[in-house]
N, C-alpha and C positions, 0 to 999 in steps of 0.2 A: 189358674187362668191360662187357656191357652195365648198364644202370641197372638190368631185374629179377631181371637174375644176383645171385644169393649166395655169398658163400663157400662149398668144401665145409664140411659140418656144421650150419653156422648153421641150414639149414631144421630140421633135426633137433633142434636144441638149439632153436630158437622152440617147436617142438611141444610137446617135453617140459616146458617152462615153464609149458603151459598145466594139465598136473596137477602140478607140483610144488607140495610145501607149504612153503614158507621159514621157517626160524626165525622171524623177523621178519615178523606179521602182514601182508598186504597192508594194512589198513586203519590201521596206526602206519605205514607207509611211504608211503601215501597223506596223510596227514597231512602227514608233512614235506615232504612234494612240495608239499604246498598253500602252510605252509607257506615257502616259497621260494621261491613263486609259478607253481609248472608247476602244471598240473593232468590227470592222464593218466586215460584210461578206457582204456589196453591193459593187458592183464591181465599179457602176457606184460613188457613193460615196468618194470610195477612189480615185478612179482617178479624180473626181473633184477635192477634196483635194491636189492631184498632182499637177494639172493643176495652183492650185494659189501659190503652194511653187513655181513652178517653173517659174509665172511671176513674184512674190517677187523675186528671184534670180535675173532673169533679169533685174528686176527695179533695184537690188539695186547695180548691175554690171553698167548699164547705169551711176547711179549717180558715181560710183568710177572712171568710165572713164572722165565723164567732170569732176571729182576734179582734175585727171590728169593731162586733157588740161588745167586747171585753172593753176595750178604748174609750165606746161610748160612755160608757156606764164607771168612768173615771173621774171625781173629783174636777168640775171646773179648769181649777187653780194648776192643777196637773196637766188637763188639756193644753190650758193657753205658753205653760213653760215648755209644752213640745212641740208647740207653734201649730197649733190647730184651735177654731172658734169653739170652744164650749155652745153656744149657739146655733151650730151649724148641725143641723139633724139628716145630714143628704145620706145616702149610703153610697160610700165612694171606694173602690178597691185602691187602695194608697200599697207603694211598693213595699213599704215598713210592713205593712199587714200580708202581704203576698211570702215578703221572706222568710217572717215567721213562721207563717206559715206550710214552706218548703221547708224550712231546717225543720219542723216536725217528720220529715219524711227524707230525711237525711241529704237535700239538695243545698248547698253551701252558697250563697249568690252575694257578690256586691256591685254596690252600685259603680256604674264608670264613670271615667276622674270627670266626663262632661258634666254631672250634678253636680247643685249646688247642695250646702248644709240647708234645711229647712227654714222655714222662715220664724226668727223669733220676734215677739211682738211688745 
């Protein structure tokens, strides 16, 4: 492969970058490029860059939804000693399930000393 050979696709996928609109602002994703110390003027660059925070978002929303349904589908009795209504059927994104979540994807998070311990009932 020469050096201006491309993959097949790629040129196609560079173009279409150039009108895609990513969840993810160009200009919050230029930020943390700054940031981080890159600093990019290709358009298509940044919105790549967009493009994969915002399927890491979704991955890592997917995973907090099935720790969820893992939580739901818990014994009552176990619910109510980790301070949540066994009755309560809402679909709530709780930080317990977010964290888990991340440490699947190796993001280490705790809560600040402002929390409380959960409530036991």
């Amino acid at each position: 492969m020469s050096q201006h050979s491309l993959p097949p696709g790629l040129k196609e996928l560079l173009n279409d970058l150039e009108s895609y609109a990513p969840a993810v602002p160009d200009e919050i994703t230029q930020y943390a490029m700054r940031q981080s110390g890159y600093d990019c003027k290709d358009v298509r660059t940044v919105r790549m860059i967009s493009l994969a925070a915002q399927r890491f978002v979704a991955q890592v929303l997917e995973e907090a939804y099935n720790t969820h349904k893992l939580r739901q589908m818990a014994p009552a009795a176990k619910l109510k000693e980790a301070g949540f209504d066994p009755k309560d059927k809402r679909e709530l994104l709780t930080v317990e399930d977010l964290q888990k979540a991340m440490e699947e994807y190796g993001v280490k998070s705790r809560r600040p000393p402002y929390y409380t311990a959960p409530k036991t009932q």
